[in-house]
C-alpha positions in Angstrom: 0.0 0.0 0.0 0.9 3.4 -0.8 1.8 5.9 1.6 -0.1 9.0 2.0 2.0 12.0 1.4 2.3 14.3 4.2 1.4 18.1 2.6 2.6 19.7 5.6 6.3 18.2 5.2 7.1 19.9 2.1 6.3 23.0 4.3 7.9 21.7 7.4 10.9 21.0 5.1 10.9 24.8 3.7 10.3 26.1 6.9 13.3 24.6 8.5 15.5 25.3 5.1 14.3 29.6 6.0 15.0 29.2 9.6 18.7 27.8 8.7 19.2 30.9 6.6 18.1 33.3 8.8 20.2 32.0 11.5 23.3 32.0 9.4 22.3 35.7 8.4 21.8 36.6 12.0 25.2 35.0 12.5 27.2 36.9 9.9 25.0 40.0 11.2 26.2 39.4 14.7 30.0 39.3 13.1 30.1 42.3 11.2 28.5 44.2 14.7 31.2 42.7 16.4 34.0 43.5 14.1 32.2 46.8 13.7 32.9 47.6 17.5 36.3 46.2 17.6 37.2 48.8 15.0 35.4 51.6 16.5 37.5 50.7 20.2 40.6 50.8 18.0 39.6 54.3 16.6 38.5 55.5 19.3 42.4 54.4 21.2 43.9 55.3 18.1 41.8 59.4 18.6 43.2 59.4 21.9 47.2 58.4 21.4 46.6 61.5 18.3 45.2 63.5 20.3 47.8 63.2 23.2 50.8 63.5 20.8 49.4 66.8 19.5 48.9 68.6 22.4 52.6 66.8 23.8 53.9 68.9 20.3 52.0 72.0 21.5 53.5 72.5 24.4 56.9 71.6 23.6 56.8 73.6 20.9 55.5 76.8 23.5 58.6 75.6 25.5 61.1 76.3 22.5 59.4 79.6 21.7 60.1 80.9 25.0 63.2 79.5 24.9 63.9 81.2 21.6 62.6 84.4 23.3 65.2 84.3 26.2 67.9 83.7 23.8 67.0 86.3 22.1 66.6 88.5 25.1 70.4 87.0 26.2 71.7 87.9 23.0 70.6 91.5 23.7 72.0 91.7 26.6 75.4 90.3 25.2 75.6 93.2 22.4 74.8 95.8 25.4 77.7 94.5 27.3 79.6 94.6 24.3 78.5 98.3 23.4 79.2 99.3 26.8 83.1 97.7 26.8 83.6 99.7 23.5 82.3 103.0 25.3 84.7 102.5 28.4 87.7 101.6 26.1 87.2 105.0 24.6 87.2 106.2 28.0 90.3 104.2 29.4 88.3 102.7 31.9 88.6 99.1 33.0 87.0 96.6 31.0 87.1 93.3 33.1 83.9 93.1 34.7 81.8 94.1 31.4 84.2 91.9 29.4 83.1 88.7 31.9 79.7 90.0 31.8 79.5 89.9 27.7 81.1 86.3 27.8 79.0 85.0 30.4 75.8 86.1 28.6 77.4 84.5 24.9 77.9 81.4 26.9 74.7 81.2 28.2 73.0 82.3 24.7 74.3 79.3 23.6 72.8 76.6 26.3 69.2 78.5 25.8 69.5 78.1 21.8 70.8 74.6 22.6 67.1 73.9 24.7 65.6 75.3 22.0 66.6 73.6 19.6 66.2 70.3 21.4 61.8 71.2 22.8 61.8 71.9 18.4 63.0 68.5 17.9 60.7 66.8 20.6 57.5 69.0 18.9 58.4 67.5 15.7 58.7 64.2 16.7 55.0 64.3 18.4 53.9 66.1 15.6 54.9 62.8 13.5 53.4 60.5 15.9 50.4 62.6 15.9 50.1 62.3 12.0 50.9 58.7 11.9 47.6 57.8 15.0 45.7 60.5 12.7 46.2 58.2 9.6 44.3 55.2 11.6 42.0 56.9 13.0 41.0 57.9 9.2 41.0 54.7 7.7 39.1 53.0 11.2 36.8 55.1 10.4 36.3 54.6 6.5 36.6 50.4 7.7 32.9 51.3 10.2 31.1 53.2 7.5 32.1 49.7 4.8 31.3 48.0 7.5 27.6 49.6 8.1 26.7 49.6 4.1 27.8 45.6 4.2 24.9 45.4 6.6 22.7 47.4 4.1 23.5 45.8 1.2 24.1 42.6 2.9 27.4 42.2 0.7 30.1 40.0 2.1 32.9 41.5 0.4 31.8 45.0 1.5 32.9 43.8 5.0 35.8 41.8 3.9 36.7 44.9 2.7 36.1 46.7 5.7 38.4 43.8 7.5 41.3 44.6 5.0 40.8 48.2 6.1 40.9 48.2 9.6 44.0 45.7 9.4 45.5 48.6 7.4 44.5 51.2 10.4 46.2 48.4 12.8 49.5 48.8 10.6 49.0 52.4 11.2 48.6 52.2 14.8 51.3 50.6 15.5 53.8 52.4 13.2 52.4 55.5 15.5 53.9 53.7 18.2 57.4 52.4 16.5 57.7 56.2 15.2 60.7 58.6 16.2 
């Protein structure tokens, strides 16, 4: 004898076949959220370490200016000195102490545009650092907005994509750390 067909298997069948896709959907959903806020926490460290570095190059760079101010102010001082050992020559007076004095502030004129020169190195080398973190942050950001159209579209390689770009901000990130 025949068996009776079963019209609610073929549907039972399809059913399950929908719920399996949706599941794996939900799945590769939940993935790209994931990876979505692991990129955003890595923007959002590489924002900070920028941010840090450019107000570190701020002030170091305030620090040579006023450094470059008191050698120039020393400097001053040292052709005044001078100035006045010319005038008391003319006079035949004695020159020793404004002699010392015009050494003295050459000397130190020297050690100030020494400091200088050194807080103008250490702004320019946060200044790189800051560029470098800036770079990530840019392309962790481009990786999140790939990352949300994937969802839209529901294209895979639209957030494979966005993978491959946030492994490009992690190169960044850490070449912010490795710079001078």
């Amino acid at each position: 004898m025949e068996e009776i067909e079963d019209p609610t298997e073929r549907l039972k069948e399809t059913m399950e076949a929908q719920e399996e896709k949706f599941e794996e959907k939900e799945r590769w959903t939940l993935g790209v959220a994931l990876s979505t806020s692991i990129i955003a926490v890595l923007a959002a460290i590489a924002g900070m370490l920028g941010n840090h570095h450019a107000n570190e190059a701020m002030m170091e760079q305030i620090k040579a200016s006023d450094q470059w101010n008191y050698y120039q102010a020393k400097n001053i001082k040292a052709e005044v000195a001078g100035e006045a050992a010319v005038i008391l020559a003319a006079l035949n007076k004695p020159l020793d102490s404004v002699q010392q004095n015009s050494q003295h502030e050459k000397q130190k004129s020297a050690e100030v545009k020494a400091s200088a020169e050194e807080f103008e190195k250490s702004a320019d080398g946060h200044m790189q650092k800051h560029i470098v973190f800036s770079r990530s942050v840019t392309i962790f950001q481009i990786a999140i907005a790939i990352s949300a159209i994937s969802i839209l579209t529901r294209k895979r390689l639209m957030w494979y994509i966005s993978l491959l770009l946030c492994a490009a901000g992690c190169v960044f990130l850490v070449l912010g750390f490795l710079a001078v």
